[in-house]
Structure formats: structure tokens, C-alpha cells
C-alpha positions as MATLAB code, in Angstrom:
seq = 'XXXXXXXXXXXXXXXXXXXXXXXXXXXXXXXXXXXXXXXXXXXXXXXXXXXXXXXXXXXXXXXXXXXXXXXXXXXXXXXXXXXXXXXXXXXXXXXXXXXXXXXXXXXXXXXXXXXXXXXXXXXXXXXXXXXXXXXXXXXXXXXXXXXXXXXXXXXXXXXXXXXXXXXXXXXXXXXXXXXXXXXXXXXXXXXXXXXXXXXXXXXXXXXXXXXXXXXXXXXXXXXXXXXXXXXXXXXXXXXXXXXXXXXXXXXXXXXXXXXXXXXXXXXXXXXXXXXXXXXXXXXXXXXXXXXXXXXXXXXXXXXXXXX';
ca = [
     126.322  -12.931   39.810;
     124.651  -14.424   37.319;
     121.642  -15.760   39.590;
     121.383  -12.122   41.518;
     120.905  -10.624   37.901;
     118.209  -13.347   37.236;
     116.735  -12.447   40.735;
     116.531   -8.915   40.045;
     114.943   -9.455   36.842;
     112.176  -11.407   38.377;
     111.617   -8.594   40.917;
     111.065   -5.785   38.305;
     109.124   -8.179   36.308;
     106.289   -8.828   39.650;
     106.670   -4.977   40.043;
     105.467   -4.681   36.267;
     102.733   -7.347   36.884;
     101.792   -5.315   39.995;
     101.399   -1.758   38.484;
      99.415   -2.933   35.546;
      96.369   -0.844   34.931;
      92.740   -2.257   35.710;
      91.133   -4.122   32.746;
      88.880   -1.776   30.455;
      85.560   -1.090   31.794;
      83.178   -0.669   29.003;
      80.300    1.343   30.163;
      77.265    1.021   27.135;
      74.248    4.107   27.454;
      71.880    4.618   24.627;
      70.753    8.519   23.668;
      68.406    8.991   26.641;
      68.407   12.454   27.751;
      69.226   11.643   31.551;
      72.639    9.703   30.359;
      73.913   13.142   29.277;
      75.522   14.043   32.507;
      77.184   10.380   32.327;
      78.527   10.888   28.647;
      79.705   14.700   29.345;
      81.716   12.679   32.414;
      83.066    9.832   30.418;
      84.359   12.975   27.927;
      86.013   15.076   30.338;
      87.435   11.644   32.429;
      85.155   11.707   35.252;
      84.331    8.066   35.453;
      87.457    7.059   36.310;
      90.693    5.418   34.942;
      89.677    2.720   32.680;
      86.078    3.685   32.046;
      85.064    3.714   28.650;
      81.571    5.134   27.608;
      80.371    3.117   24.700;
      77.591    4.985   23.270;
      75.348    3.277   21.046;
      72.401    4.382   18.514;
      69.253    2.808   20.749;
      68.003    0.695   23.570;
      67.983   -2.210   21.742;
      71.499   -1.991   20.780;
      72.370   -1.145   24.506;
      70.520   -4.432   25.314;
      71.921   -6.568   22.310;
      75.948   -5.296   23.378;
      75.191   -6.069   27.318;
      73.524   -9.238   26.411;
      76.310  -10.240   24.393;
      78.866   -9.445   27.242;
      80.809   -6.593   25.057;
      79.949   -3.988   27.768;
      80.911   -4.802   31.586;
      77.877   -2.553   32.464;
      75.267   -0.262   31.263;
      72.290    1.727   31.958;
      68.975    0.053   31.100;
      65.553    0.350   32.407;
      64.201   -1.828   34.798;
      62.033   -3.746   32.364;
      65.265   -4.377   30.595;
      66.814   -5.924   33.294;
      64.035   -8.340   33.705;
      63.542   -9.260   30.724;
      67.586  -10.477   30.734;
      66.997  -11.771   33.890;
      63.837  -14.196   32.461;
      66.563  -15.360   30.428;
      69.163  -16.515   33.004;
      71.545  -14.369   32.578;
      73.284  -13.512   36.284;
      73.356   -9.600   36.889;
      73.286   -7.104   39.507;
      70.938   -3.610   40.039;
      73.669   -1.562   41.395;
      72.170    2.068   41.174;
      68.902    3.666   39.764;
      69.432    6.910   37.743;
      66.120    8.137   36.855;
      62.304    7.980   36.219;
      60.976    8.726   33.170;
      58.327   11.025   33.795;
      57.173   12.378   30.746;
      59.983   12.253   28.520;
      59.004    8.824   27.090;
      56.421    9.759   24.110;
      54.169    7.928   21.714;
      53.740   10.384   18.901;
      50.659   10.241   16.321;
      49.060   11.938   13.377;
      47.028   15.008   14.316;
      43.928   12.694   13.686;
      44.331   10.190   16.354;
      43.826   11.753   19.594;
      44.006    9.455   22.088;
      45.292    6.005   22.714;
      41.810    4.579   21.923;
      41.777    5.974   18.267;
      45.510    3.358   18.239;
      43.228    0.299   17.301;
      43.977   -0.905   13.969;
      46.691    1.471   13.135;
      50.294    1.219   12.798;
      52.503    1.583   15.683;
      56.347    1.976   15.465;
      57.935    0.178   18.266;
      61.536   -0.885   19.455;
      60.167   -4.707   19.700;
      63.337   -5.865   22.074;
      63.666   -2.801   24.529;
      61.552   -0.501   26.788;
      59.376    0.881   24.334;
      57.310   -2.721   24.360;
      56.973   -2.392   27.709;
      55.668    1.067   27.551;
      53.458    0.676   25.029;
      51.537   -2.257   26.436;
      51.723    0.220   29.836;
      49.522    2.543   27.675;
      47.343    0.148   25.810;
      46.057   -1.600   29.002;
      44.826    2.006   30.295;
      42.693    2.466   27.374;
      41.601   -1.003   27.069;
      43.294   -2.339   24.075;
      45.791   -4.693   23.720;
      49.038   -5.511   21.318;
      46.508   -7.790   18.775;
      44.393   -4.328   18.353;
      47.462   -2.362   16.932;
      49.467   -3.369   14.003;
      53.053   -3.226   15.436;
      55.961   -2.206   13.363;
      59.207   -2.938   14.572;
      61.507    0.296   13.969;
      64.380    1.971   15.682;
      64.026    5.021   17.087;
      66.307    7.292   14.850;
      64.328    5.250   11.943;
      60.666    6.447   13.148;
      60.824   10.193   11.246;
      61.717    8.670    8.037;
      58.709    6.121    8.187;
      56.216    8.646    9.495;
      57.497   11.230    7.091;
      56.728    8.396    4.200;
      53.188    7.994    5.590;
      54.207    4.003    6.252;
      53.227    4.675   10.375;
      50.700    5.981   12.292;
      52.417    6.410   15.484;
      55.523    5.342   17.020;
      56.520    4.929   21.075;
      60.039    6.878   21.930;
      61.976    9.576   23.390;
      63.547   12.502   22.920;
      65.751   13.571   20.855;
      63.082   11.289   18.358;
      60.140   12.706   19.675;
      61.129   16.271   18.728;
      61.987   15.014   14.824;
      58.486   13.719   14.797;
      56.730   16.713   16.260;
      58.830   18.494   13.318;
      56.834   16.469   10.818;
      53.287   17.392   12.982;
      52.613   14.055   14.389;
      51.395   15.086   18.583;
      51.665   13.242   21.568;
      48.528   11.293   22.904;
      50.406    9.376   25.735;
      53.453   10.249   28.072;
      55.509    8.462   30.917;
      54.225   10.968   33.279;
      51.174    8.597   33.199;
      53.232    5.635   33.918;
      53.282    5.055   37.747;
      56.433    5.306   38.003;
      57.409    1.971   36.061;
      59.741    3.471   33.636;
      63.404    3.575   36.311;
      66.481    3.284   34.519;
      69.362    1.817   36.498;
      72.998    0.680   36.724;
      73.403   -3.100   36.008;
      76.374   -5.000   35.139;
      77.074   -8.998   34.842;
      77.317  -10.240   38.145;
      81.329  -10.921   39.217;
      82.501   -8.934   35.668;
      83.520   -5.617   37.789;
      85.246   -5.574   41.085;
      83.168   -4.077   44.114;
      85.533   -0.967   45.097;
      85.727   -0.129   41.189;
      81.662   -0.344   41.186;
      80.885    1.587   44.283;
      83.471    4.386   42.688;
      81.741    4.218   39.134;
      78.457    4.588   41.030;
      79.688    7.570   43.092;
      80.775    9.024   39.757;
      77.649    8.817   38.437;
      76.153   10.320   41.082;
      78.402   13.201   41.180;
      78.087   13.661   37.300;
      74.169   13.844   37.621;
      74.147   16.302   40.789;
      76.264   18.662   38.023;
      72.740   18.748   36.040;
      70.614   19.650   39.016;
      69.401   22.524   38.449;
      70.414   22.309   34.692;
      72.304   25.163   34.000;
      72.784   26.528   29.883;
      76.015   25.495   29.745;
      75.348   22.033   30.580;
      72.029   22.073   28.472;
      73.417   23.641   25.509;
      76.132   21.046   25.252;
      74.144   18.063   25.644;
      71.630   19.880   23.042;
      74.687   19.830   20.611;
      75.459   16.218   21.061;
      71.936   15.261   21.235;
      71.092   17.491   17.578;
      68.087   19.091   19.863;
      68.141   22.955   20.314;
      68.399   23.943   24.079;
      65.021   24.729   24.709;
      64.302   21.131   23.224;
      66.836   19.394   25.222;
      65.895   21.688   28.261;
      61.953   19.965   27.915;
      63.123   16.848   27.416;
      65.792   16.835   30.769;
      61.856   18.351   32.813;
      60.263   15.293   31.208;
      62.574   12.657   33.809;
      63.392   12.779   37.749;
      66.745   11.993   38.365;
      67.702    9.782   41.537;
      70.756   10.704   43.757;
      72.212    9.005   46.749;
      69.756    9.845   49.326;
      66.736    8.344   46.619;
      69.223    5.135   46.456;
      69.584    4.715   49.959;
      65.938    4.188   50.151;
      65.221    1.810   47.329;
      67.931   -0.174   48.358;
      67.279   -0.300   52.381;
      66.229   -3.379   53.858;
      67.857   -5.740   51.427;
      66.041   -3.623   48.480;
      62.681   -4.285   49.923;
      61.289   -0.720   47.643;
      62.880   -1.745   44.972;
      61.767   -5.605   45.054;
      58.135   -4.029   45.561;
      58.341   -2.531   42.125;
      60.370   -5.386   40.384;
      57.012   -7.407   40.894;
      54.906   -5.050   40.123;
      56.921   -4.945   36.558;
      57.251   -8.584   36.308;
      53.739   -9.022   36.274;
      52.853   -6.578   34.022;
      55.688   -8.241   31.527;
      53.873  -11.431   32.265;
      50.442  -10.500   31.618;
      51.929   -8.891   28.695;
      53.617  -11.599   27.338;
      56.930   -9.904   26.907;
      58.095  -12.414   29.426;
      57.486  -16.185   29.873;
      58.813  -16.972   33.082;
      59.862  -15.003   36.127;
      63.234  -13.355   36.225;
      66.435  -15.327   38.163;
      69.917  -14.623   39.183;
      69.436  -10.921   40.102;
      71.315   -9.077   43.337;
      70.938   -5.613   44.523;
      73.044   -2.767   45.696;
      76.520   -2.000   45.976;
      78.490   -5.136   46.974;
      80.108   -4.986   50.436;
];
């Protein structure tokens, strides 16, 4: 009797074991305007059981948390990626979300109008995230390089204070920090419509940290959230607007200023064991080299949706 009742204990127990929910998947985005249809997801429970959309207060901080291993995965931009990569770290490219194409910004007083008038002035920069990368994108096309600007290293949501204080001249961005600084009359001299493309923001997540049916449904999530935004309708705009402190015309701008990528897009970077979207990895890496954001070429990085 005593042994049956020890038996059945040890049955419910391995039933308990079995049912236990999926660890916590901790899903970090920064306040770019094309992770709004992933954040209005993650609110309403789109993203699946488990999911938990961490949103932090920059790139940098997006970076900092992945690099640290406090988020499972995360939306970064390409450059990102590589740049973790250069430092060993073992990760995966599982989906690409968007282009920047025009939303990215660097903002200026009314008196410098264009890149070349940059030389010698200060120049408000996230030194550890995409921004770096963008801004040595925009110096090389007008023939200057990081030695010819003073760089200040600022956080976006710190820029407006700074300029407003007359301590910068310009800073790189994105909306909804672009708008606060067009408030205070700075004007935009550059834009990542004139970036070739470089600025892609994708899905990556530490290599082995999620398991590959849980991935290819977070992915599929994603891509369902984003299709909800195309075309953007008010309703969608003006609550993104809200959480984004942008009015909806603002937020509306900023969502025209980036080209989202759905499944088909995907299908096509990632065919032929990612041979598009090795093409472009290069053409970044070498950029970041000649730039000296990086010092050696990236490792450890797979591609696609593991099968």
C-alpha cells in the first residue's frame, strides 16, 4: 500500500515536471519606430506564452542587456550584430525587420547645412551602437572623417537637453529624438535614405539560448505583428504616437522614413545559405573596419531559422 502510494506520488510529480511552462523569453527592443508593431504585440500577448518585451531607453542599452546575456534575444541592427560578433560572442541572424530609410537623422543648427560644414564641430553620438556606424556612413560621403568632428558621446533621449544648452552642434539619431530636436530648430543635413541600404535591423539571439520551434513561432509573430502596420492605419499610428510621446502625424513620418521586411523579403535574404545577406554582412564589415569601429572580422555567426 504503502509503495503504490509512493508510486503514485512519483507519477503526479513527472506529470508536474512535464507540464511546466517554457523558461521566460526576454525579448529586449529599443524606441525605434519599426519595433512598435512588436511592443503593441508583446502588450496585447501576441508573441506568445512566455515572451516578455523588455523595452529599454536606447540602442546602447539594447546592446549592453544582450551583451550581458539578460535578454534571450533582441532586435539590433546589423552593424550591431557585428560588432558582438568581432567580439566572440556566438549568435544567430534569425529574421530582418526593417531598413532604415530615412528615419535615421543627424540633426544640426540652422547654420550648418551640409555634412561638410560638420568639421570641427560637435557631434552627439551613441559611441557603442548604430549611430557610430551611421555617422562614419555619412562622413566618408562628404570626405571627412571621425578626427575632423569633435564627438560627444550622448544618449539619444539626452541630445535635446545638450543642444537646447548650446553644448552640441549636431547629434546622429532617430525619431522620436529627431522630432524634440527639430522642436528646438536644429534641421536635418543627412538621412538613412542616403545609406545604401546598410542600416537593416534584425532578429538575433545567443546561439543555443532559445529552442528552434519557439524561434521560428516568435519570428512568425513578428511577422504577423508587422503585416498589422502595413498600410498603417490611425489607430495603430495614434497608439504608437502615444507610447512613443510623438503626435500622429510625427509618428506617421517617422513609420514612411523605414521599409519593413516580411516573409517573402526573408525568404530571399536568407536563400542559398544567406548568400544576400552574407553579401551585405561584408560590405558592413568592411566599412566597420575601415572605420575602426571594429578590429577584427566578426566569428561565430549562423543564419536563418534553425531546422
Amino acid at each position: 500500500m504503502r509503495i503504490t502510494a509512493c508510486l503514485g506520488y512519483a507519477a503526479l510529480l513527472f506529470l508536474g515536471a512535464c507540464a511546466r511552462p517554457a523558461p521566460e523569453l526576454r525579448f529586449g527592443l529599443s524606441p525605434w519606430p519599426g519595433n512598435a508593431p512588436f511592443i503593441q504585440a508583446g502588450d496585447d500577448g501576441r508573441l506568445g506564452a512566455g515572451v516578455r518585451v523588455v523595452e529599454l531607453a536606447s540602442e546602447t542599452a539594447t546592446l549592453q542587456a544582450f551583451r550581458n546575456r539578460t535578454l534571450e534575444a533582441a532586435i539590433l541592427t546589423l552593424d550591431e550584430v557585428l560588432l558582438l560578433a568581432a567580439e566572440g560572442l556566438p549568435l544567430r541572424v534569425a529574421a530582418l525587420t526593417d531598413f532604415s530609410a530615412g528615419a535615421g537623422r543627424i540633426m544640426a543648427r540652422p547654420a550648418i547645412g551640409s555634412l561638410k560644414a560638420l568639421r570641427g564641430r560637435r557631434v552627439a553620438v551613441e559611441s557603442a551602437a548604430v549611430g557610430s556606424f551611421m555617422l562614419a556612413h555619412a562622413l566618408r560621403e562628404a570626405g571627412l572623417a571621425s578626427a575632423d568632428v569633435e564627438l560627444v558621446a550622448l544618449l539619444p533621449h539626452e541630445q535635446a537637453r545638450e543642444y537646447a544648452a548650446g553644448r552640441i552642434d549636431a547629434a546622429v539619431g532617430h525619431e522620436p529624438y529627431s522630432s524634440r530636436l527639430e522642436q528646438l530648430g536644429a534641421r536635418g543635413i543627412y538621412d538613412t535614405g542616403r545609406a545604401d541600404g546598410d542600416i537593416l535591423r534584425v532578429l538575433v539571439l545567443h546561439e543555443g539560448a532559445v529552442p528552434p520551434g519557439r524561434l521560428t513561432a516568435l519570428a512568425g509573430a513578428l511577422f504577423a505583428a508587422q503585416a498589422g502596420f502595413a498600410p498603417l492605419d490611425a489607430g495603430a499610428a495614434a497608439r504608437a504616437a502615444k507610447r512613443y510621446g510623438l503626435s500622429a502625424a510625427e509618428f506617421a513620418r517617422a513609420w514612411e522614413g523605414l521599409r519593413p521586411l516580411g516573409e517573402r523579403e526573408n525568404r530571399d535574404y536568407f536563400a542559398d545559405d544567406a548568400a544576400r545577406l552574407r553579401t551585405l554582412l561584408a560590405h558592413i564589415r568592411d566599412e566597420m573596419l575601415a572605420a575602426g569601429l571594429i578590429d577584427r572580422p566578426p566569428l561565430n555567426l549562423a543564419f536563418g531559422l534553425p531546422r
